[in-house]
SEVEXDO-332693 format. One record per residue (C-alpha): residue number from 0; residue in three letters; chain; x, y, z. Coordinates in nm, 3 decimals, decimal comma, padded with zeros to 5 digits. Layout:
<pts>
<pt seq="NUM" type="ALA" mol="A" px="X" py="Y" pz="Z"/>
...
</pts>
This chain:
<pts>
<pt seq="0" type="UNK" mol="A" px="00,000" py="00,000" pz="00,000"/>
<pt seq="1" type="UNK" mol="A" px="00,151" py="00,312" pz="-00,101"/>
<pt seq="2" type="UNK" mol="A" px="00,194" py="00,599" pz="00,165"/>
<pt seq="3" type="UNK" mol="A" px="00,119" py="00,882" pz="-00,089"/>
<pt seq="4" type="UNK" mol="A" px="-00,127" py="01,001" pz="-00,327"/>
<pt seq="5" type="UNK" mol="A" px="-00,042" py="00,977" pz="-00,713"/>
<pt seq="6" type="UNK" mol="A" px="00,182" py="01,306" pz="-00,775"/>
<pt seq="7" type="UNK" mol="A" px="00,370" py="01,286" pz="-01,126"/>
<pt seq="8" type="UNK" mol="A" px="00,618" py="01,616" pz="-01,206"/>
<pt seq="9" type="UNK" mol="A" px="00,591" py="01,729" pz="-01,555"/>
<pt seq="10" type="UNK" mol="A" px="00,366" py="01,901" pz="-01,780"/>
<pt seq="11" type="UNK" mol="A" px="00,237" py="01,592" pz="-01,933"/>
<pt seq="12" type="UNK" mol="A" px="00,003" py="01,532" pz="-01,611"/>
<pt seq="13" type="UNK" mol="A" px="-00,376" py="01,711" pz="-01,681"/>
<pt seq="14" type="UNK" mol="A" px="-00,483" py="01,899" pz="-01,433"/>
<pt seq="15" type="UNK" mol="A" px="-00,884" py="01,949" pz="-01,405"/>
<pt seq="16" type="UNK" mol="A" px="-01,031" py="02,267" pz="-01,192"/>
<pt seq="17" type="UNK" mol="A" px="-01,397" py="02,311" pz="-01,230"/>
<pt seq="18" type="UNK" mol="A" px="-01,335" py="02,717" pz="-01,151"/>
<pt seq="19" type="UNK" mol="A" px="-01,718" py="02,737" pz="-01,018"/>
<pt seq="20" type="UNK" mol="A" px="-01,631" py="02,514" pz="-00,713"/>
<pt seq="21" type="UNK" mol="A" px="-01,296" py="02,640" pz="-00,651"/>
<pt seq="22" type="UNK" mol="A" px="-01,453" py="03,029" pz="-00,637"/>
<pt seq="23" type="UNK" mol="A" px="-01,780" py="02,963" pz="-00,475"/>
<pt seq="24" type="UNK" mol="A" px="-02,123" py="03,045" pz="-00,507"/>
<pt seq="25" type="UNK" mol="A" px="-02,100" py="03,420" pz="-00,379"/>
<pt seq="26" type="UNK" mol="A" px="-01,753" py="03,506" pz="-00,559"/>
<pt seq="27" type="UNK" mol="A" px="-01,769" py="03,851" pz="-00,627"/>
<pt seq="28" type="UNK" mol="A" px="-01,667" py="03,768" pz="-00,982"/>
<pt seq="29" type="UNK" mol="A" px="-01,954" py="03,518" pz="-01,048"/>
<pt seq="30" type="UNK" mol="A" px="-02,203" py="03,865" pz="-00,929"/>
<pt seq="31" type="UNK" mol="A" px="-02,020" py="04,087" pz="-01,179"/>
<pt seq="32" type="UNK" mol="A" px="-02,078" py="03,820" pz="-01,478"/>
<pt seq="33" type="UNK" mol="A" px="-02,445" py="03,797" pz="-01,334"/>
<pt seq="34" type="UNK" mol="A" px="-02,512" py="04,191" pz="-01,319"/>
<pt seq="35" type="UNK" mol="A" px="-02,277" py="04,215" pz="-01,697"/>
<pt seq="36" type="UNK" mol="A" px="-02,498" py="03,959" pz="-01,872"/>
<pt seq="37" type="UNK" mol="A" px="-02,818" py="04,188" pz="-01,732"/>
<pt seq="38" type="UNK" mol="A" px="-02,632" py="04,521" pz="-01,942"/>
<pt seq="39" type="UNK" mol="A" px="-02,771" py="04,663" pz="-02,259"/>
<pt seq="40" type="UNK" mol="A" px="-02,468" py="04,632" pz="-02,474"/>
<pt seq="41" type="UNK" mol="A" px="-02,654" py="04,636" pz="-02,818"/>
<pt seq="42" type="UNK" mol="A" px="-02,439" py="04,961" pz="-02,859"/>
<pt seq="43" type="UNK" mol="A" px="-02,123" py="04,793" pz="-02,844"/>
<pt seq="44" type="UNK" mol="A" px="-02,282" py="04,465" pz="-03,099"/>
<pt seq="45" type="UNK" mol="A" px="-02,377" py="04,747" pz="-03,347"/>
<pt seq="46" type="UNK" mol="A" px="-02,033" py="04,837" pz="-03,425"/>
<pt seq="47" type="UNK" mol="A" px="-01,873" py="04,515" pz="-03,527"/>
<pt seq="48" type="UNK" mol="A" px="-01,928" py="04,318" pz="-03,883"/>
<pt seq="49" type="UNK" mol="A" px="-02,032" py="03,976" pz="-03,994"/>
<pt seq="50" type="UNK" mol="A" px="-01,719" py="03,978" pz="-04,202"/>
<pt seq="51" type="UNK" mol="A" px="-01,362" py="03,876" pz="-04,087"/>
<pt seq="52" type="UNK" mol="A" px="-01,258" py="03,713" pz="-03,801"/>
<pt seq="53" type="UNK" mol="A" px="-01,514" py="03,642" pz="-03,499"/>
<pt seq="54" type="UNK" mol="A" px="-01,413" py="03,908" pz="-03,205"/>
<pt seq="55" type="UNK" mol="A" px="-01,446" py="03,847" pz="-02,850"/>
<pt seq="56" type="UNK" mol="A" px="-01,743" py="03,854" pz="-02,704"/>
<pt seq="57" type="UNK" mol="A" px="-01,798" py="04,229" pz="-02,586"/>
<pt seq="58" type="UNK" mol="A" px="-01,965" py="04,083" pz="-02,235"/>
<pt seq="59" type="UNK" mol="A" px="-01,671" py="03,894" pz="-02,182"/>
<pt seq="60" type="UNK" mol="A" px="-01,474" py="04,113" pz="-02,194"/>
<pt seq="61" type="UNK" mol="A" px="-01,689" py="04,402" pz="-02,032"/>
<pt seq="62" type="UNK" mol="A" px="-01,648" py="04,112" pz="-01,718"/>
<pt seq="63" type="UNK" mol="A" px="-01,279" py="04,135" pz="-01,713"/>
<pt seq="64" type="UNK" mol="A" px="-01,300" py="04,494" pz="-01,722"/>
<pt seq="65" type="UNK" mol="A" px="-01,538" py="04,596" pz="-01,476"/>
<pt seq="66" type="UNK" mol="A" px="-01,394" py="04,244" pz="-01,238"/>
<pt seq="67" type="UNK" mol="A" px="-01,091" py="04,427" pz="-01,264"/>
<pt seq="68" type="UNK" mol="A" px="-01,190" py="04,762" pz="-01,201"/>
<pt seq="69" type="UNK" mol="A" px="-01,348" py="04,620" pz="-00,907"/>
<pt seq="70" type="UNK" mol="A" px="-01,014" py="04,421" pz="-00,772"/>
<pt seq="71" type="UNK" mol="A" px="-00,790" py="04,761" pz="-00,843"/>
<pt seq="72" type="UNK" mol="A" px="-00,645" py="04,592" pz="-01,185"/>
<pt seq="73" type="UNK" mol="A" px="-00,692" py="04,884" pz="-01,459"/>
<pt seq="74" type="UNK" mol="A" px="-00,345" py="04,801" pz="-01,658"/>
<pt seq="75" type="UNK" mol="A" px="-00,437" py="04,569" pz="-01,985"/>
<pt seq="76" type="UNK" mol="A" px="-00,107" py="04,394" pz="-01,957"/>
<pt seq="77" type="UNK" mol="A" px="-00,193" py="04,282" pz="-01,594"/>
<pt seq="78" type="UNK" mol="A" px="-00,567" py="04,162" pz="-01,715"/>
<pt seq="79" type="UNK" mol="A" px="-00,452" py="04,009" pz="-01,965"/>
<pt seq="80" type="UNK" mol="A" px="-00,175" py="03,837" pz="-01,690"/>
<pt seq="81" type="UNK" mol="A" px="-00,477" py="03,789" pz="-01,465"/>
<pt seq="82" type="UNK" mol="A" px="-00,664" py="03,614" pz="-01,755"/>
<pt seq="83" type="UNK" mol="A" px="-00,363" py="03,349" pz="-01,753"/>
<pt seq="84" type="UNK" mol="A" px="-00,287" py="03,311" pz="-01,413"/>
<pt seq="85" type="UNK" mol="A" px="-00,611" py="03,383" pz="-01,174"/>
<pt seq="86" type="UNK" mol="A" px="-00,909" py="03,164" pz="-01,177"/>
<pt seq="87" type="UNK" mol="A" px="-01,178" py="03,485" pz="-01,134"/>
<pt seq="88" type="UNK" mol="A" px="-01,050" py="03,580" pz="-01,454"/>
<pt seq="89" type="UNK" mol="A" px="-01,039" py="03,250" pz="-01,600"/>
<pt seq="90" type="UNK" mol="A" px="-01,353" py="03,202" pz="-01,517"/>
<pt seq="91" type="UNK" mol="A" px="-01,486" py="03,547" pz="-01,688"/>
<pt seq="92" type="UNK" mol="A" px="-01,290" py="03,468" pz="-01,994"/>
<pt seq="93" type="UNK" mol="A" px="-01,370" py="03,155" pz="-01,988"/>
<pt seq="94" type="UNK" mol="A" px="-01,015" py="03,054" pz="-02,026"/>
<pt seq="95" type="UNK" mol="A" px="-01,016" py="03,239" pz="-02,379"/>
<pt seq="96" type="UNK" mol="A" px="-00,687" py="03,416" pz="-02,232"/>
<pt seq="97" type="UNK" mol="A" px="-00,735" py="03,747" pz="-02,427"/>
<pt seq="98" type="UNK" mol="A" px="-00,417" py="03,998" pz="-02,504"/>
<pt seq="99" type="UNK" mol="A" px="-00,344" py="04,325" pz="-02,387"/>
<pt seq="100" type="UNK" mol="A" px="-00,376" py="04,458" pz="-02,723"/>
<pt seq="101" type="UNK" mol="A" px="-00,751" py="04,329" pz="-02,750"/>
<pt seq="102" type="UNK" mol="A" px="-00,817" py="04,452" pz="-02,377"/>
<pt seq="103" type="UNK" mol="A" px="-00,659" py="04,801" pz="-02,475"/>
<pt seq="104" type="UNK" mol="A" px="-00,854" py="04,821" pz="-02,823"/>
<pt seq="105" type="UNK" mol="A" px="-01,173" py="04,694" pz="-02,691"/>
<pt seq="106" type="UNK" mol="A" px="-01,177" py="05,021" pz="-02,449"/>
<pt seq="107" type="UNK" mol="A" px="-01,024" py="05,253" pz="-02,676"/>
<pt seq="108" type="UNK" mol="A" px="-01,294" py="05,139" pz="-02,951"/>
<pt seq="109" type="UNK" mol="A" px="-01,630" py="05,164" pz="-02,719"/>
<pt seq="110" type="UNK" mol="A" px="-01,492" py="05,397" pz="-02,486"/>
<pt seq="111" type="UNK" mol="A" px="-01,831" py="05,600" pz="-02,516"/>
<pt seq="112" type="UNK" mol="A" px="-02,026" py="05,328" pz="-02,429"/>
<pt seq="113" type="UNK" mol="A" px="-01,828" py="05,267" pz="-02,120"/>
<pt seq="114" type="UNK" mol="A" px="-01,998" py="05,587" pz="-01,865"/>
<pt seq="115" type="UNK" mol="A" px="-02,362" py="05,426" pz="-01,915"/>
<pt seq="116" type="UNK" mol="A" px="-02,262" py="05,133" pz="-01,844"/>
<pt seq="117" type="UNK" mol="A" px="-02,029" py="05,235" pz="-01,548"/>
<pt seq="118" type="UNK" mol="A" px="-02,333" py="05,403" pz="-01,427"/>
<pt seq="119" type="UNK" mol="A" px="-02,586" py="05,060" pz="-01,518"/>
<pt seq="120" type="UNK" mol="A" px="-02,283" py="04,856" pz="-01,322"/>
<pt seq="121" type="UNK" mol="A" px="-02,300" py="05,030" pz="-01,000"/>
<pt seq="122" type="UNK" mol="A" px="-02,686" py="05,067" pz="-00,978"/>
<pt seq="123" type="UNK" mol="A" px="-02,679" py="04,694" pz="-01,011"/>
<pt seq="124" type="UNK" mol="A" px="-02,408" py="04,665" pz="-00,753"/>
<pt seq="125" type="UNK" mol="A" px="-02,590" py="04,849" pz="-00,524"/>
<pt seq="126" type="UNK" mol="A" px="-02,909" py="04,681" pz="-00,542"/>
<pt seq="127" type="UNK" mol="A" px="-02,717" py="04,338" pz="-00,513"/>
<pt seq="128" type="UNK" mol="A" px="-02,612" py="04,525" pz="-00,189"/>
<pt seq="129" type="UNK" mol="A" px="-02,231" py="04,482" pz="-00,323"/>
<pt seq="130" type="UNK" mol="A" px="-02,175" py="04,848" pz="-00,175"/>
<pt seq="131" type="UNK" mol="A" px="-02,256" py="04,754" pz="00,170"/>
<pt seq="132" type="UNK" mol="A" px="-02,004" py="04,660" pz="00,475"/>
<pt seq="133" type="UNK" mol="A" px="-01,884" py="04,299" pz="00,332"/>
<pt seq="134" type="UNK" mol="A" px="-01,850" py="04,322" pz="-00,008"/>
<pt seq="135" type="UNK" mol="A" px="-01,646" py="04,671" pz="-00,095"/>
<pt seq="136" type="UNK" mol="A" px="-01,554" py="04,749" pz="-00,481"/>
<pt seq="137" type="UNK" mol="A" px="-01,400" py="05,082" pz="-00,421"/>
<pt seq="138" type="UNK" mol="A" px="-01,069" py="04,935" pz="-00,250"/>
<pt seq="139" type="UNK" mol="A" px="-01,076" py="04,570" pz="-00,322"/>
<pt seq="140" type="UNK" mol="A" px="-01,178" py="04,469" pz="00,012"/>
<pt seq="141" type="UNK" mol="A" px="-01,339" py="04,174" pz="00,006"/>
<pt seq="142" type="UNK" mol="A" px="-01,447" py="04,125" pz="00,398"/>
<pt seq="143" type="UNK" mol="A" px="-01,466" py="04,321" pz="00,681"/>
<pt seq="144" type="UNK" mol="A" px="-01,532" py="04,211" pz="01,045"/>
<pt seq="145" type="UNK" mol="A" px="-01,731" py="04,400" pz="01,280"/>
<pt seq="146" type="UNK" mol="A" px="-01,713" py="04,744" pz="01,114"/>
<pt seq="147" type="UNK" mol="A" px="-01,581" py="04,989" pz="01,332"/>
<pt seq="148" type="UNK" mol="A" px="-01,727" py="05,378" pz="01,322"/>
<pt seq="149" type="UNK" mol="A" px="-01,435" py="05,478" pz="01,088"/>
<pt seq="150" type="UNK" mol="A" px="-01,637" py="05,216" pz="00,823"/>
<pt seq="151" type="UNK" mol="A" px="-01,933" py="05,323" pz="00,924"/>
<pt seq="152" type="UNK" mol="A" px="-02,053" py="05,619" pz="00,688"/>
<pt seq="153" type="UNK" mol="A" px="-02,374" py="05,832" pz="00,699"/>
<pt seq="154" type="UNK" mol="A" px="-02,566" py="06,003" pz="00,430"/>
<pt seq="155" type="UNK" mol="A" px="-02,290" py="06,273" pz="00,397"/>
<pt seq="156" type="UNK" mol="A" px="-02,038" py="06,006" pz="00,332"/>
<pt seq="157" type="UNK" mol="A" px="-02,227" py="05,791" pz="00,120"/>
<pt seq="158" type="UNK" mol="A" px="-02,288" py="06,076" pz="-00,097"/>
<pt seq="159" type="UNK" mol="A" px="-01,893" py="06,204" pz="-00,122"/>
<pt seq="160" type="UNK" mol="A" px="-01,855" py="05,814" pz="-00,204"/>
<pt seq="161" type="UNK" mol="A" px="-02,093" py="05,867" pz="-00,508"/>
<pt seq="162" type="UNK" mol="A" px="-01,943" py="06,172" pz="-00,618"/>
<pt seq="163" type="UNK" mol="A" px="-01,584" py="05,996" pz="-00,600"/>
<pt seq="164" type="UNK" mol="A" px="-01,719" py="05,696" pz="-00,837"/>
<pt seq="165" type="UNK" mol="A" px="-01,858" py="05,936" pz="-01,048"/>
<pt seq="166" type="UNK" mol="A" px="-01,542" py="06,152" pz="-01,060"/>
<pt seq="167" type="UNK" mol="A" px="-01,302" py="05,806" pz="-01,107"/>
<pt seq="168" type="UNK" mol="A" px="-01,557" py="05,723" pz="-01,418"/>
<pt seq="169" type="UNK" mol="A" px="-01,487" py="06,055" pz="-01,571"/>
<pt seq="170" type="UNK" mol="A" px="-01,138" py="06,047" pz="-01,519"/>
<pt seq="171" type="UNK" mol="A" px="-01,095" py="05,710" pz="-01,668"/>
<pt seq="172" type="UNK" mol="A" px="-01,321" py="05,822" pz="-01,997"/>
<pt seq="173" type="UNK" mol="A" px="-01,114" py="06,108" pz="-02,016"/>
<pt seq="174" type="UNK" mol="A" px="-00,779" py="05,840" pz="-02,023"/>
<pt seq="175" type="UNK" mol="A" px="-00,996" py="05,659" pz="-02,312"/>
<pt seq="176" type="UNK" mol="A" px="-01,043" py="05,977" pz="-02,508"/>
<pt seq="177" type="UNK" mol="A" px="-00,665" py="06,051" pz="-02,494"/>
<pt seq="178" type="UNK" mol="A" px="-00,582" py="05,748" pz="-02,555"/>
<pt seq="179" type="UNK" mol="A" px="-00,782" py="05,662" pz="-02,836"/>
<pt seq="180" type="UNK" mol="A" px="-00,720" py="06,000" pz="-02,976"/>
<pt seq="181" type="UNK" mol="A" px="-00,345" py="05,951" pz="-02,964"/>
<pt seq="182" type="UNK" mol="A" px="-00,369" py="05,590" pz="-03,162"/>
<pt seq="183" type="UNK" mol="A" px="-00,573" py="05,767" pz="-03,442"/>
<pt seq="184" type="UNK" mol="A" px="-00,286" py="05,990" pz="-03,505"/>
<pt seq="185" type="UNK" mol="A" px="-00,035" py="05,725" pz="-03,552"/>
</pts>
């Protein structure tokens, strides 16, 4: 009777991960695919062709986005990373593994589209009660324990908070304009 379980080194041993029971049933990333499949993105669908290549799915990647938004990753090179190496994002991309370049284009191309549904994204994330004390999206906290009065924010608060998200949405739409801008002149 062997003492160990079967453990063979190299990369011709399959490993299996069924990324829905590793991440649980109230991963914040399975909410943000549920409130992204909800979003009108018939905008986005308009702009692309029946001809060429097939293109990533804009919810998709909308998911990786906003997931990433919501875990403090903005750069494209680290979602795309993130798509490779962390099973939230595997799971949103369904292991499709997209490139910076298609991350970067896909938000330089609908960048329009992208306060409205900023705006659509939070409303559902606060009616999901994602804004509350154990799920945060502002700093990447995931839990807190026992808030303490320094968590604890009143109407004031809550309303600075808004104006913040609403602030950090224009900010990053005016990055997208200046960055799309700068790709049409080379």
């Amino acid at each position: 009777m062997s003492k160990f379980k079967d453990y063979q080194i190299g990369p011709d041993h399959k490993v299996v991960v069924n990324l829905s029971d590793v991440l649980g049933p109230d991963h914040l990333c399975l909410r943000m695919e549920q409130i992204i499949s909800g979003l009108d993105v018939r905008g986005i669908e308009s702009e692309y062709s029946n001809l060429g290549r097939n293109a990533l799915h804009p919810k998709m990647m909308l998911c990786i986005i906003f997931y990433g938004y919501a875990t403090g990753i903005r750069s494209g090179r680290k979602l795309a990373t993130a798509c490779k190496e962390q099973f939230p994002f595997m799971y949103l991309s369904k292991n499709c593994q997209p490139k910076k370049t298609s991350i970067n284009h896909f938000r330089m191309q609908h960048y329009l589209h992208f306060a409205d549904l900023f705006g659509q994204v939070l409303k559902a994330c606060q009616r999901e009660g994602l804004g509350d004390s154990s799920i945060t999206i502002v700093d990447g906290s995931k839990l807190l324990a026992n808030s303490s009065m320094r968590r604890t924010k009143n109407q004031k608060q809550l309303e600075k908070w808004r104006q913040t998200l609403s602030d950090d949405i224009a900010s990053l739409n005016k990055e997208m304009v200046v960055n799309s801008e700068a790709v049409k002149k080379n």
